[in-house]
C-alpha positions, 0 to 999 in steps of 0.5 A: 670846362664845357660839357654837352649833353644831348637829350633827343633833340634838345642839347643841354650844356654845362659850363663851369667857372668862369663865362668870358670870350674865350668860354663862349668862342669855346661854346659856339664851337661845341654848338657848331659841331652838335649840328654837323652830327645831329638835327639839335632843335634845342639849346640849353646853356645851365648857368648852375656852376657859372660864377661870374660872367663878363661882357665879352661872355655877354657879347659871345652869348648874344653872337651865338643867339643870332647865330642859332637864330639864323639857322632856326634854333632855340637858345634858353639860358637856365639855372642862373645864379640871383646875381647873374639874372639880375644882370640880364634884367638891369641890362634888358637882356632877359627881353632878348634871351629866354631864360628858364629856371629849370632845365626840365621846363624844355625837354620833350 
């Protein structure tokens, strides 16, 4: 389940369960249509109600960073469980994303 909030210019998403390829090619989808309707600058993807993520989630989140990073947008990823930040840092990709604790240290 994906929901998206928006926050001025900032888009801030929830997704809930499971983060596998079919949640992220769901998630590029909602992205994509936030930036037909609005100038988003901003994306927060909150991990709070995430419990496990694979590597297809992995390789759908890394597609969707180069996507925004393309068209000029942020991504930050927030609200990680202990066990899920461990996973981006032993695999480095804490030095890719920008991974916040709280959803507030963004918004304007």
């Amino acid at each position: 389940m994906i929901k998206v909030e928006d926050r001025g210019t900032t888009s801030v998403i929830y997704i809930k369960g499971e983060f596998n390829a079919q949640a992220g090619l769901k998630l590029k989808d909602s992205i994509k249509e936030s930036l037909q309707k609005r100038d988003i600058k901003k994306f927060i993807i909150s991990f709070r109600d995430i419990i496990y993520i694979n590597s297809s989630g992995i390789r759908e989140l890394i597609d969707l960073h180069k996507f925004l990073s393309n068209e000029h947008k942020e991504l930050f990823l927030s609200e990680m469980s202990k066990e899920i930040r461990e996973l981006f840092s032993f695999t480095y990709l804490d030095n890719v994303f920008k991974i916040i604790d709280k959803i507030d240290e963004v918004l304007e």
